[in-house]
N, CA and C of each residue as an Amber inpcrd file, in Angstrom:
protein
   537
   0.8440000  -1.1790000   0.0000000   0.0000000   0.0000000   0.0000000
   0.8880000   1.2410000   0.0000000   0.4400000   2.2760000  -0.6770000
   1.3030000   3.3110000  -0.9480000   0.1530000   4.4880000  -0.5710000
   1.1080000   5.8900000  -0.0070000   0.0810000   6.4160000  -0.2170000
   0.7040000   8.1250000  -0.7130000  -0.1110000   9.0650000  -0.5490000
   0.7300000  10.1410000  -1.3000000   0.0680000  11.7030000  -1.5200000
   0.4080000  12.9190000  -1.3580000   0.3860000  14.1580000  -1.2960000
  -0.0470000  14.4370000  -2.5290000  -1.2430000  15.4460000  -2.4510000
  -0.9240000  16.1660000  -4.2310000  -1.0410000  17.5770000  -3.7140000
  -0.2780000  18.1970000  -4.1420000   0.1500000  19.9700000  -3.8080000
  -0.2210000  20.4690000  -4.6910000  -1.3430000  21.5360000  -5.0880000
  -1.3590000  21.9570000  -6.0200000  -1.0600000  23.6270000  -5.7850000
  -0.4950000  24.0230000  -6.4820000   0.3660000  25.6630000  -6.0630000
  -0.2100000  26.7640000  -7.5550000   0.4310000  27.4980000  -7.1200000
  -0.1170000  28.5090000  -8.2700000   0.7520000  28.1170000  -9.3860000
   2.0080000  28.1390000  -9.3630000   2.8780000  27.5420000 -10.7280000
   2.6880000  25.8610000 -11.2100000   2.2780000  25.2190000 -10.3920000
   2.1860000  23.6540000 -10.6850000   1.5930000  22.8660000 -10.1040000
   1.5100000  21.9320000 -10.0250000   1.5630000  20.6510000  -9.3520000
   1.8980000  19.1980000  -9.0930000   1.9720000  18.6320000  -8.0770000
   2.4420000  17.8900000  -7.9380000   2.3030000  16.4850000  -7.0210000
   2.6380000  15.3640000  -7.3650000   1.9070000  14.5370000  -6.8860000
   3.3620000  13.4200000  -6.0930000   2.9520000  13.4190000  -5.4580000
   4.4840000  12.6050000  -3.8790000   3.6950000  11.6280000  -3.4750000
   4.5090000  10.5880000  -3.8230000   3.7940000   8.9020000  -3.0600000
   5.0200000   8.4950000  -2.0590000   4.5520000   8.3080000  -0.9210000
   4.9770000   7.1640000  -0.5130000   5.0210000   5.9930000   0.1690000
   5.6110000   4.5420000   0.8110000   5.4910000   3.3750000   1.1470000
   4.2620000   3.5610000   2.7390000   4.2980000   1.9880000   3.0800000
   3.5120000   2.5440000   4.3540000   4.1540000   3.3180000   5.8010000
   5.9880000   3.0130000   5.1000000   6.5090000   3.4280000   6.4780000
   7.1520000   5.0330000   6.2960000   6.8320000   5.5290000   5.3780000
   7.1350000   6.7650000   4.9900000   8.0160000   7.0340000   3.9520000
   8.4700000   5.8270000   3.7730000   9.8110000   6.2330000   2.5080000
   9.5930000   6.9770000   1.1870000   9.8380000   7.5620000   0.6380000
   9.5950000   8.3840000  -0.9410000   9.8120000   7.4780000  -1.6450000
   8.8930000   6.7500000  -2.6250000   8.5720000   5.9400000  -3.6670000
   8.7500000   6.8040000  -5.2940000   8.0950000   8.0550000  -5.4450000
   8.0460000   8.7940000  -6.8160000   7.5200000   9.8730000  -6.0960000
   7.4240000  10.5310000  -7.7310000   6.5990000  12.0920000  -7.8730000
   6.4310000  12.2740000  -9.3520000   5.7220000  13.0510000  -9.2140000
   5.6580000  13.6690000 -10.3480000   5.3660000  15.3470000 -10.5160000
   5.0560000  15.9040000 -11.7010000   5.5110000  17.5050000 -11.4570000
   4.9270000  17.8740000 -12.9660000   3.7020000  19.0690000 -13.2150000
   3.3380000  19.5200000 -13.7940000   3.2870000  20.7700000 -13.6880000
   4.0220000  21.6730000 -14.9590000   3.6020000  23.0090000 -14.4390000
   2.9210000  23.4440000 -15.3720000   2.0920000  24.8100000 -15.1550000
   1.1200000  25.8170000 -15.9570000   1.3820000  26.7410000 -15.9690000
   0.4380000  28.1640000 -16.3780000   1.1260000  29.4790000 -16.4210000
  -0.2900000  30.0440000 -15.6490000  -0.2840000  31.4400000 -14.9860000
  -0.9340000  32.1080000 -14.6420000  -0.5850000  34.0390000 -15.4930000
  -2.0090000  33.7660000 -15.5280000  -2.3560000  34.9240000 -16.4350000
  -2.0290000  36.1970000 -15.3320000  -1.4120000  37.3290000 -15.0130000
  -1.1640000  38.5290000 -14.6370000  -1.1890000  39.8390000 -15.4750000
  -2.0440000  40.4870000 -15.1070000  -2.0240000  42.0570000 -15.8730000
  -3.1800000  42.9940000 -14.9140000  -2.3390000  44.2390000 -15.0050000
  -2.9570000  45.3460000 -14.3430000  -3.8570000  44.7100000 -13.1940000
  -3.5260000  43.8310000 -12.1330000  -3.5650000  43.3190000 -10.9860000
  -4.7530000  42.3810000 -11.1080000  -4.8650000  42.5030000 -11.8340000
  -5.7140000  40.5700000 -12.4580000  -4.6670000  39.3640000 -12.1670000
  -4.7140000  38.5730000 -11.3900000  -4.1000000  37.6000000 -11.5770000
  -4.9420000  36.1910000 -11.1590000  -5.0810000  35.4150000 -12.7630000
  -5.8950000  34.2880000 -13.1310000  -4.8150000  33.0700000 -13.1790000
  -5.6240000  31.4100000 -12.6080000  -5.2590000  30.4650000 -13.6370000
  -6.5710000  29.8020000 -14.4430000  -6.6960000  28.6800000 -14.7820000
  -7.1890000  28.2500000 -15.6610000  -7.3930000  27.1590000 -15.1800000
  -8.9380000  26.7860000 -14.5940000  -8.8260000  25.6160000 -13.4210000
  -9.2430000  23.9890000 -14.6210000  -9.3770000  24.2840000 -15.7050000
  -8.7910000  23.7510000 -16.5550000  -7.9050000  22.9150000 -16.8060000
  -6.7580000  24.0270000 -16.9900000  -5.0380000  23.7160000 -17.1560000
  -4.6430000  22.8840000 -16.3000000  -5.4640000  22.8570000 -14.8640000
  -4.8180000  22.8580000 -13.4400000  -5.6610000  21.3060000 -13.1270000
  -6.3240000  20.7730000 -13.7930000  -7.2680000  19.8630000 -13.7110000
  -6.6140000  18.5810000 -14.1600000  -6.2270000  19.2180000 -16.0160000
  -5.5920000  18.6230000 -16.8700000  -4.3370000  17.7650000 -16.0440000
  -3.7240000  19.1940000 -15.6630000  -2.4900000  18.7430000 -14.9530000
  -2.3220000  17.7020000 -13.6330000  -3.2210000  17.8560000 -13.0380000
  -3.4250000  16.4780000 -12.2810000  -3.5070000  15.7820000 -12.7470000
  -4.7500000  15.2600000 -13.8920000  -4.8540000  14.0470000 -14.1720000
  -3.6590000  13.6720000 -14.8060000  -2.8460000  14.3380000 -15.1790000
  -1.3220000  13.9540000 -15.6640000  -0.5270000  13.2040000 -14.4940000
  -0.0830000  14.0790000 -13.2870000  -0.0220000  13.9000000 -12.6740000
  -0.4490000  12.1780000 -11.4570000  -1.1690000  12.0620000 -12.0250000
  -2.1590000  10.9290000 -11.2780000  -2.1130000   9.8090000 -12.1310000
  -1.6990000   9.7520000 -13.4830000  -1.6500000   8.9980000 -14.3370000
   0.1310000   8.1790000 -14.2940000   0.9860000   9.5350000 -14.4900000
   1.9680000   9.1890000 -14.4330000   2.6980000   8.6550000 -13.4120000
   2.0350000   9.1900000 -11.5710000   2.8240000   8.0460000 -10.5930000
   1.7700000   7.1630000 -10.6430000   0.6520000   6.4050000 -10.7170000
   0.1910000   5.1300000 -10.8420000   0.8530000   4.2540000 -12.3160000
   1.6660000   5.1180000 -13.1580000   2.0400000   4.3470000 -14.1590000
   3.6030000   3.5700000 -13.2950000   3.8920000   3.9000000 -12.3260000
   5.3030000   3.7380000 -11.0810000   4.5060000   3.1250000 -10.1500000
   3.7620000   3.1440000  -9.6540000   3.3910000   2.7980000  -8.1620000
   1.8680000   2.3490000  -8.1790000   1.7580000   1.0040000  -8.2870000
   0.6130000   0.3430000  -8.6510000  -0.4980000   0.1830000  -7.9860000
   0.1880000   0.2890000  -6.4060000  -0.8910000   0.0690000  -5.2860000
  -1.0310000   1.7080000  -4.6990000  -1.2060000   2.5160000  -5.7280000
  -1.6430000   3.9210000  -4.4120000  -3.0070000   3.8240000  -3.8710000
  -2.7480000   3.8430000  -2.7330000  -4.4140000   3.4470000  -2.0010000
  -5.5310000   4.9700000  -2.0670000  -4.4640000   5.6220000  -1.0380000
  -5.2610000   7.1320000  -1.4180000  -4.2290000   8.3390000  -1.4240000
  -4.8330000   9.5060000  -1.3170000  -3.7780000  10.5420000  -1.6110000
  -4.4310000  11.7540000  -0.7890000  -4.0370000  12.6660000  -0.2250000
  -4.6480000  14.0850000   0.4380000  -4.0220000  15.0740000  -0.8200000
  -5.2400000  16.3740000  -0.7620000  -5.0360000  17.3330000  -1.3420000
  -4.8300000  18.2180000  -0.8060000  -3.9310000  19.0510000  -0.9470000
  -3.9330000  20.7280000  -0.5920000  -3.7990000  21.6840000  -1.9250000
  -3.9770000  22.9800000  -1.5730000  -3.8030000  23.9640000  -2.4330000
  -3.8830000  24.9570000  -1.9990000  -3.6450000  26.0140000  -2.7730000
  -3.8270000  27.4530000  -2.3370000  -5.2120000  28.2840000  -1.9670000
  -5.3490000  28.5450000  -0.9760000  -6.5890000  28.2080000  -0.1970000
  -7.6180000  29.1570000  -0.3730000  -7.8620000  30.4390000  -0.9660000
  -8.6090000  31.0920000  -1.0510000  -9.4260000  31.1730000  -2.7500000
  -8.6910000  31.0890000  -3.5410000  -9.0750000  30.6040000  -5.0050000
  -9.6240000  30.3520000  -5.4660000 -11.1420000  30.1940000  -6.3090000
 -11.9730000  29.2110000  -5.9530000 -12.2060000  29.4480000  -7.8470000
 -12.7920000  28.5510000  -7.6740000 -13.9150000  27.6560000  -9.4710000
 -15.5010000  27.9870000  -9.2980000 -15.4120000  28.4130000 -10.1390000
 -17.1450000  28.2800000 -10.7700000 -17.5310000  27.6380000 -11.5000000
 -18.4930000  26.8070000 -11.1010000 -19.1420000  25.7700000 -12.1840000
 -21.1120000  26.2240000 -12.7330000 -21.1760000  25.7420000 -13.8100000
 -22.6900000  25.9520000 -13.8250000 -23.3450000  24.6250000 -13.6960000
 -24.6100000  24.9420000 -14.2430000 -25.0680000  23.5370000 -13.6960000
 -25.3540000  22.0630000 -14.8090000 -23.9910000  22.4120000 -15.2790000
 -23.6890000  21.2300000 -15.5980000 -21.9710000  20.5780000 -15.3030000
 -21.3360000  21.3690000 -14.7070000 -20.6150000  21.2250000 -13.9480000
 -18.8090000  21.6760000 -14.8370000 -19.3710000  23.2110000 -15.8110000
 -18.6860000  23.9830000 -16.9210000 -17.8020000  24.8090000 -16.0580000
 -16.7350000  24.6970000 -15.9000000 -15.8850000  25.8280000 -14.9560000
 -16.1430000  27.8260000 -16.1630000 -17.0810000  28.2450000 -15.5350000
 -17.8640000  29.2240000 -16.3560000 -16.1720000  30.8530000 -16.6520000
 -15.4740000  30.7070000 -15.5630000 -15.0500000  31.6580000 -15.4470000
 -12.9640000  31.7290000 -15.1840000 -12.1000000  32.0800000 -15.3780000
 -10.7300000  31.7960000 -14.8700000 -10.9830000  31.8160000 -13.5830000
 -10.0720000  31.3090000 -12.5780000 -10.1240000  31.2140000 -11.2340000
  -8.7550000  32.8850000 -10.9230000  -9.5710000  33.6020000  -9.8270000
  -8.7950000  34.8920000  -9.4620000  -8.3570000  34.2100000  -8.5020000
  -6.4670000  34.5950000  -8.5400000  -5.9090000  34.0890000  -7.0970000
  -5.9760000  34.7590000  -5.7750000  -5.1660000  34.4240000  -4.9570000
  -5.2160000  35.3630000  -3.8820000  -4.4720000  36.8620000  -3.9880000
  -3.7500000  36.9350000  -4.9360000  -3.0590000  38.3570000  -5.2010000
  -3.9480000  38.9610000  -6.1750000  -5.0830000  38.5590000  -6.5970000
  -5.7610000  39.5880000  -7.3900000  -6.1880000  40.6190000  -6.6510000
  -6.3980000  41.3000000  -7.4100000  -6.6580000  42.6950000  -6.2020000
  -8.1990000  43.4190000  -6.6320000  -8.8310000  42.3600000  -7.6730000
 -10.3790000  42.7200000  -7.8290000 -11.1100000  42.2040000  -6.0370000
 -12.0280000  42.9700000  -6.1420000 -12.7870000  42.6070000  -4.5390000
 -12.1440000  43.6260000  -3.0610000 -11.1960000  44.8840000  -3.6540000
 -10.9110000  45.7710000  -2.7060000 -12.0290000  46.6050000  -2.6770000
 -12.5800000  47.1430000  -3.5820000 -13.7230000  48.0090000  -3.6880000
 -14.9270000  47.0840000  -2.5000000 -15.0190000  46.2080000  -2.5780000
 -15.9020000  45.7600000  -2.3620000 -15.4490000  45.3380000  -0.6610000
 -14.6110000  45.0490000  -0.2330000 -14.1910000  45.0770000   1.4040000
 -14.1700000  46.3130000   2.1360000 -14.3820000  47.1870000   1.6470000
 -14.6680000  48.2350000   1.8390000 -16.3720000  48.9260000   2.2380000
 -17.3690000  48.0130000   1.2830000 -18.5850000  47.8320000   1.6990000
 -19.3120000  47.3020000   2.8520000 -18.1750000  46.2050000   3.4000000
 -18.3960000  45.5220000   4.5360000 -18.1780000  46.3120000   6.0580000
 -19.3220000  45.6850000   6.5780000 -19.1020000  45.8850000   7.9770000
 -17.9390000  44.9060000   8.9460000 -16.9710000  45.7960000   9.1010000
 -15.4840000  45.3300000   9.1810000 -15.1980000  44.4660000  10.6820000
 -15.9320000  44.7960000  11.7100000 -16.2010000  44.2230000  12.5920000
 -16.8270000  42.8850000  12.8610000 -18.0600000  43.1560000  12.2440000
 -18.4060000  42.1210000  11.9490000 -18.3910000  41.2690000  11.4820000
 -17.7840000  41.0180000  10.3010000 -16.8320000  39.9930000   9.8280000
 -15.9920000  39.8330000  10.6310000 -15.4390000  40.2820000  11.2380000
 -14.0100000  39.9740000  12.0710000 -15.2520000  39.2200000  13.5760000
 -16.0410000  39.6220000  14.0250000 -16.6340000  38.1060000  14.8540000
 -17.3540000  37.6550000  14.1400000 -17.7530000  37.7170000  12.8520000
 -18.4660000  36.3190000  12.3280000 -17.4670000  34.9300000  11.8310000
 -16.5480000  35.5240000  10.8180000 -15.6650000  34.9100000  10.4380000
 -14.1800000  35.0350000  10.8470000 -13.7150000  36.0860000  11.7630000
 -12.5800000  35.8500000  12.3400000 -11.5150000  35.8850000  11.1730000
 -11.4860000  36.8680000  10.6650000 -10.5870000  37.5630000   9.6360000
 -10.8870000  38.7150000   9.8670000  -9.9690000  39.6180000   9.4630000
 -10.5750000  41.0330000   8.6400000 -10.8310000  41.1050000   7.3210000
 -11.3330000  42.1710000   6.9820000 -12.0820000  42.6120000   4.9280000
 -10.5210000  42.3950000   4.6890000 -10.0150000  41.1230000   3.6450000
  -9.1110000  41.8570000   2.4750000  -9.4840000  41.0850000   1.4000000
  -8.6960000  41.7670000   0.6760000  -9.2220000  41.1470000  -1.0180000
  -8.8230000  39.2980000  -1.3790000  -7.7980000  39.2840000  -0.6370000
  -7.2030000  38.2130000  -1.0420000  -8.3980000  37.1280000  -1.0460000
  -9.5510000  36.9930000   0.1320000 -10.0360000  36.2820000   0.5570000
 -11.3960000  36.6540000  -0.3740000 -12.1770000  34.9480000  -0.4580000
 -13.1060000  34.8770000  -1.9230000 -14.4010000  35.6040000  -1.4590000
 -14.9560000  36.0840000  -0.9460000 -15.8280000  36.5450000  -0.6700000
 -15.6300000  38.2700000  -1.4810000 -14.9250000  38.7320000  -1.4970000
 -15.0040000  40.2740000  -2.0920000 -14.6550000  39.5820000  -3.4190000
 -14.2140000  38.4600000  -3.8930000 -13.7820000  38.5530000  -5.1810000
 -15.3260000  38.4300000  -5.9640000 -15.8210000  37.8620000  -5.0100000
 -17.4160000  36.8590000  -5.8510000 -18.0390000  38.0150000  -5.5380000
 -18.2090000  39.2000000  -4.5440000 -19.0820000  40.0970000  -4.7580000
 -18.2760000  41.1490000  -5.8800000 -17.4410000  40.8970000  -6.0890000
 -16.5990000  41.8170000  -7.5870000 -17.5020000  41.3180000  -8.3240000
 -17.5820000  39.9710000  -9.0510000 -17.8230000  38.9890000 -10.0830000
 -19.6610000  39.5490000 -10.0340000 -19.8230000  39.1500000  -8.8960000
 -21.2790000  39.6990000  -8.8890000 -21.9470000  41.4170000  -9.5540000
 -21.0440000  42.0750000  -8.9680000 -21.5240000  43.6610000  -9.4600000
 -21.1380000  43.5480000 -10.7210000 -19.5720000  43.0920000 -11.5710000
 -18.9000000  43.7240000 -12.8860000 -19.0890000  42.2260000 -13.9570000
 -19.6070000  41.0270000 -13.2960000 -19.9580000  40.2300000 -14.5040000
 -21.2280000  39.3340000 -14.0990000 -22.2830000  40.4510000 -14.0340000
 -23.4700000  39.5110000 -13.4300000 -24.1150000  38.2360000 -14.5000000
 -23.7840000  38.2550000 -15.4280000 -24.5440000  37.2550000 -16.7550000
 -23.4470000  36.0790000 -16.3550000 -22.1090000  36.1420000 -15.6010000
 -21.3670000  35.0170000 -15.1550000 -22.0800000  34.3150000 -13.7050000
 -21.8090000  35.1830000 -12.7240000 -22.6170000  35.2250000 -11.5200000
 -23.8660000  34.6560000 -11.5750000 -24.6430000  34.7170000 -12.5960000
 -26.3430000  34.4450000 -12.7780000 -26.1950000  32.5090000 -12.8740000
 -24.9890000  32.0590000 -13.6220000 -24.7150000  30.8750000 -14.7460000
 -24.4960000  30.0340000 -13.5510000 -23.3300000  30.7570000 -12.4960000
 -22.9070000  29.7340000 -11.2580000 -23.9610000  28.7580000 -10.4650000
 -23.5240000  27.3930000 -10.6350000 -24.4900000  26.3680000  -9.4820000
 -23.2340000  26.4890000  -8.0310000 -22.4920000  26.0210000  -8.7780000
 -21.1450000  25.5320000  -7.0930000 -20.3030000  27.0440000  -7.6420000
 -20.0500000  27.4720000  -6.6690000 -18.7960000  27.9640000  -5.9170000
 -17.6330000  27.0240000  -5.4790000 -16.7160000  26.5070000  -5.2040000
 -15.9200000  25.5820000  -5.0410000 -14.2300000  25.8300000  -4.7320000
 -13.9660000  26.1150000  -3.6610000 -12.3290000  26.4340000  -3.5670000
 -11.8030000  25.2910000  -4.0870000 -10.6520000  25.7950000  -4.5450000
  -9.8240000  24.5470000  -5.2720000  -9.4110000  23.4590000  -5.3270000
  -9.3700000  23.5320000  -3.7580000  -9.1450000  21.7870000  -3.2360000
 -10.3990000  20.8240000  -3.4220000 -11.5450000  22.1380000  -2.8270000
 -12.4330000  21.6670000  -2.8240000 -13.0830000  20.8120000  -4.3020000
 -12.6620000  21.5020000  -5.2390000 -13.1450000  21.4320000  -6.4900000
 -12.4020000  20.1550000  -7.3090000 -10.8340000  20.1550000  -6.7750000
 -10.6910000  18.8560000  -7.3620000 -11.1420000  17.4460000  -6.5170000
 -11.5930000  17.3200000  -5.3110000 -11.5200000  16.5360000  -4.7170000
 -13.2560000  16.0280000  -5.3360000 -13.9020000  17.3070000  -5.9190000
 -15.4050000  17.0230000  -6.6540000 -14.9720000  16.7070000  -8.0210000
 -14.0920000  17.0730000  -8.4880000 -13.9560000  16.6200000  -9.8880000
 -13.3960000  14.7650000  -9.6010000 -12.3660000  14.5570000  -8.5730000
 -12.1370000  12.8080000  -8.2860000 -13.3070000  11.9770000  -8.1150000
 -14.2230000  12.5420000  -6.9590000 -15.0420000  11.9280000  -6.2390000
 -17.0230000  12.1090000  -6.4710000 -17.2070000  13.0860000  -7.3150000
 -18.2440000  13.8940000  -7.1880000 -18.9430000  14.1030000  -6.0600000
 -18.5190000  14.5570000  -5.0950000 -18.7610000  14.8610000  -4.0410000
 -18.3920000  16.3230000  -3.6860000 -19.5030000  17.0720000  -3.3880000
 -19.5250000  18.4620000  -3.3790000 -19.3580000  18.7250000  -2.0480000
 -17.9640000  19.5490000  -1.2620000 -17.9660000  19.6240000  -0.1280000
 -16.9860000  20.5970000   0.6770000 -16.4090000  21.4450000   1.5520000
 -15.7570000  22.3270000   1.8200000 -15.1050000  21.8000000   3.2730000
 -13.7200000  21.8760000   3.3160000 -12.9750000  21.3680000   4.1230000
 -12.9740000  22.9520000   5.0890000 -13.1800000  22.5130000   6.6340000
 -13.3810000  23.8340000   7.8720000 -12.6180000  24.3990000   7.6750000
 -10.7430000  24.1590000   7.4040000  -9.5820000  25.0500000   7.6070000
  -9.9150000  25.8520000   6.5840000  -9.9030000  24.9280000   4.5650000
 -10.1980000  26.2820000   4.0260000 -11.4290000  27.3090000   4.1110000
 -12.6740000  26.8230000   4.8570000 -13.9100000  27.2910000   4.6290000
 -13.1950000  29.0710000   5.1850000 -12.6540000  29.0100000   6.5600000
 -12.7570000  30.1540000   7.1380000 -11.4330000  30.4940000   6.2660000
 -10.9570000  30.1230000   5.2950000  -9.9820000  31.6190000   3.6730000
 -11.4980000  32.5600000   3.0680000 -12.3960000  31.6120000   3.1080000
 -13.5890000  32.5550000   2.3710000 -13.9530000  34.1920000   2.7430000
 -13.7960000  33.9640000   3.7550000 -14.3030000  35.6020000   4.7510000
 -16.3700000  35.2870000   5.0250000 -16.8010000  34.0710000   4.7340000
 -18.1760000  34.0920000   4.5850000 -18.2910000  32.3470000   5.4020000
 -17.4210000  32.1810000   6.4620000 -17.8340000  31.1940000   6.8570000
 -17.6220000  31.6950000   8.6060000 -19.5010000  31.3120000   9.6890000
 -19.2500000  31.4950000  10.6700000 -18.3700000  30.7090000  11.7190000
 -17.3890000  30.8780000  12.2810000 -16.5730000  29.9280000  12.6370000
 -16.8640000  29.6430000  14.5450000 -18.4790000  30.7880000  14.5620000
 -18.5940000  30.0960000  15.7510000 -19.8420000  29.2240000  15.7330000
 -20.7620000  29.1740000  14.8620000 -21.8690000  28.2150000  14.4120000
 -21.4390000  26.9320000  13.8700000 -20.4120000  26.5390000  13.3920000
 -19.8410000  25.8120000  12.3570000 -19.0570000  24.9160000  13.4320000
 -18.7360000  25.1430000  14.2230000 -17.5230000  24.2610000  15.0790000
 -18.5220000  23.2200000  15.4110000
């Protein structure tokens, strides 16, 4: 039995197996590009999809028995799907800087005891009320919302679901109802 990491980062990803007693068996390593301009910064949850299944193909083509694998990623990020399950839109990272206008609308306190952050952009909640005011015919199309981990672990499993650590990157998760 083998088992193994998949990291997925803003430049790549990558997939680390190893034995049951910890030893490093393989890896593998896909990279992509992210789109940057005038403080837009996109990937292509696509590209990033593709690249796993590369990824996932090529250490089971090495390591025959991988039993299972954990995901991480960059935690605030998220996918839009419609409802047929069409990623409708590029995914904005955490350095985009669309959704400042909009943290600014918020009652700053209150977020800070609902969700236990303060307003910044990085976090998906001002990005999706961006998306909402400046591309509502996108916004209208969305069924799932989906952070990234979240989203590949629905693209493996179809299972639609949000892990607690990343829920509270959103800025829209109560973290004292929720415990």
């Amino acid at each position: 039995m083998s088992i193994g990491g998949l990291d997925i980062g803003t430049t790549g990803c990558k997939l680390t197996v190893y034995d049951e007693e910890g030893n490093y068996l393989c890896n593998a390593y896909r990279e992509y590009n992210v789109a940057r301009k005038s403080g837009e910064h996109e990937i292509d949850a696509n590209v990033v999809w593709q690249s796993i299944k590369e990824v996932i193909i090529e250490t089971t083509s090495k390591v025959s028995d991988l039993t299972a694998f954990g995901v991480t990623s960059f935690g605030e990020s998220f996918v839009m799907l419609d409802e047929k399950d069409n990623i409708i839109l590029p995914s904005m990272l955490y350095t985009d800087t669309r959704g400042e206008n909009e943290c600014r609308e918020l009652d700053s306190q209150r977020i800070v005891a609902v969700a236990g952050v303060k307003p910044h952009s990085m976090y998906s909640l001002p990005k999706i009320m961006w998306i909402k005011k400046n591309l509502p015919h996108i916004y209208e199309k969305a069924k799932r919302i989906l952070l990234f981990e979240d989203f590949i672990v629905y693209m493996l499993t179809g299972i639609a679901q949000i892990d607690y650590s990343l829920a509270s990157r959103t800025m829209a998760f109560n973290i004292c109802k929720n415990l």
